[in-house]
C-alpha positions in Angstrom: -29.3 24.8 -23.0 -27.5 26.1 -19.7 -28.1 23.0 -17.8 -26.6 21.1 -20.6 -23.8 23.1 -20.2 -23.5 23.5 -16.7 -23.6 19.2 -17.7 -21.1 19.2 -19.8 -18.7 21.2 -17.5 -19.5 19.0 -14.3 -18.2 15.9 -16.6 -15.1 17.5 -18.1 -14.4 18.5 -14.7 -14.6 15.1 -13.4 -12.8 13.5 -15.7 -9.9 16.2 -15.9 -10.0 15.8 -11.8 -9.6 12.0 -12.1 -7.5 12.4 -14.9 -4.9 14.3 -12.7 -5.5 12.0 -9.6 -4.1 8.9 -11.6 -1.2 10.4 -13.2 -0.4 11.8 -10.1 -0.5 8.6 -8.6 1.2 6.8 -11.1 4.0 9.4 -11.2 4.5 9.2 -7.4 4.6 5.2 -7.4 7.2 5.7 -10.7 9.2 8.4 -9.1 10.4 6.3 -6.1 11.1 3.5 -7.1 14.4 3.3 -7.5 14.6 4.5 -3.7 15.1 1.9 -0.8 14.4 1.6 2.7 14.0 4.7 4.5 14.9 7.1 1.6 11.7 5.0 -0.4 9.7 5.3 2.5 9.6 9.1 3.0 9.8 9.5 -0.8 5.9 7.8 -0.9 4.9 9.7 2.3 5.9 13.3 0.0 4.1 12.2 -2.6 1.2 11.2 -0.9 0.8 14.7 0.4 1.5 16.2 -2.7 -2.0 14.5 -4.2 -3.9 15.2 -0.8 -2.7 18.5 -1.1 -3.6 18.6 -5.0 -7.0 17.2 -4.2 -7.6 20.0 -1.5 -8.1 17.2 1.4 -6.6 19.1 4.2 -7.0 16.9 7.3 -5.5 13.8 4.7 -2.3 16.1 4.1 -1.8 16.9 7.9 -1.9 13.4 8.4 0.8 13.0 6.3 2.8 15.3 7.7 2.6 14.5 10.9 3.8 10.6 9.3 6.5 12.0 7.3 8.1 14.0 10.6 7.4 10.7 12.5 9.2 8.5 9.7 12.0 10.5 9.3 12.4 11.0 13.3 12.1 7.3 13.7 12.4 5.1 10.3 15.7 2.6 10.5 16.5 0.5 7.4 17.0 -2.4 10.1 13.6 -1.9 11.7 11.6 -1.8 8.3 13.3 -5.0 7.8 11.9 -6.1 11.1 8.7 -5.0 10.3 9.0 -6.8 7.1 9.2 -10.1 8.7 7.0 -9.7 11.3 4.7 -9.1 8.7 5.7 -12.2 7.0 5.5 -14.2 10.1 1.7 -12.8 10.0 1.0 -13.7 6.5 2.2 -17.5 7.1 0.2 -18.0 10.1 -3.0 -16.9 7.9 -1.8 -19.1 5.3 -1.7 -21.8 7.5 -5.3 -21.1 9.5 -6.7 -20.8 5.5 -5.5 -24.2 4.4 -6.7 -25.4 7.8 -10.1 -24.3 7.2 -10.0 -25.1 3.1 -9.4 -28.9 4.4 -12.4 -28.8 6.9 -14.7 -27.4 4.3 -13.3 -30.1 1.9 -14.3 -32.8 4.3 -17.5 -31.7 4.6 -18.8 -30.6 0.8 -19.2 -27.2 1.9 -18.3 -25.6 -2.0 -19.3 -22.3 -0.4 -16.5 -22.3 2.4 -14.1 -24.0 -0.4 -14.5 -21.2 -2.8 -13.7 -18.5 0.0 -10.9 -20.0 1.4 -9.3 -21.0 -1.7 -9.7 -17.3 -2.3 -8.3 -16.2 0.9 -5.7 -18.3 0.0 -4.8 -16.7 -2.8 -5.0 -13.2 -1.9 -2.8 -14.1 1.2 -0.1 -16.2 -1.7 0.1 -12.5 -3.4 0.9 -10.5 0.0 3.2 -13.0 1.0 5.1 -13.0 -2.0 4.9 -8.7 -2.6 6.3 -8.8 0.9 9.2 -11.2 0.4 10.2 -9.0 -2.8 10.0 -6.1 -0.8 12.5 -7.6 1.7 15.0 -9.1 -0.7 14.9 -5.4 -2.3 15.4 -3.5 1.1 19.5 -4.8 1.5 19.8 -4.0 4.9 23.2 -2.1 5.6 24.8 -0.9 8.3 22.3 2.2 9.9 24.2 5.2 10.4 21.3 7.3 11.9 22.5 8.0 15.9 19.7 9.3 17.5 
């Protein structure tokens, strides 16, 4: 009878645990959205250290701390932008190197190697595209920040 207690309790606890991690989470992503550039970016940073701190994972919420004072000693609306398309310059190369390699695998039958680079395509498509809408969203103007 106690151990199905001591059961019951372990699964409650769970579930009230992960219950509280994904709301969290959700609220956090919700609650800065309407934030851009810096200001956004130091918005997720808090409210990544409120769940680490929530979730007791110490060395996680140091971490994020340590980001946070970085970000906000360093961060620049015009150099997330420039970060932005760098990125983007990234992504397109691996696009290009994917459909490359999906042509090869074409020319030789290989359904295996199609299947994964279609794939790769793909999943490369979607970060391209998440990180042109986060560019088009970040309207550079003029930084004001003299360091």
């Amino acid at each position: 009878m106690l151990r199905n207690i001591t059961l019951l309790f372990s699964i409650l606890t769970v579930a009230f645990v992960g219950l509280l991690y994904f709301s969290t989470s959700a609220f956090a992503t919700t609650d800065c959205r309407n934030l851009k550039g810096c200001e956004r970016k130091f918005c997720e940073i808090e409210q990544q250290l409120v769940v680490a701190q929530q979730h007791g994972d110490k060395r996680k919420a140091e971490g994020l701390r340590i980001s946070l004072k970085k970000a906000k000693k360093h961060c620049t609306d015009e150099g997330l932008r420039a970060d932005l398309v760098a990125d983007i310059e990234e992504v397109e190369g691996e696009i290009t190197e994917y459909e490359a390699d999906l042509l090869k695998a074409e020319e030789y039958g290989k359904t295996d190697k199609i299947r994964k680079f279609q794939q790769k395509l793909e999943e490369e498509k979607l970060k391209l595209a998440r990180l042109e809408a986060e560019l088009a969203e970040l309207h550079v103007k003029p930084d004001l920040n003299i360091h």
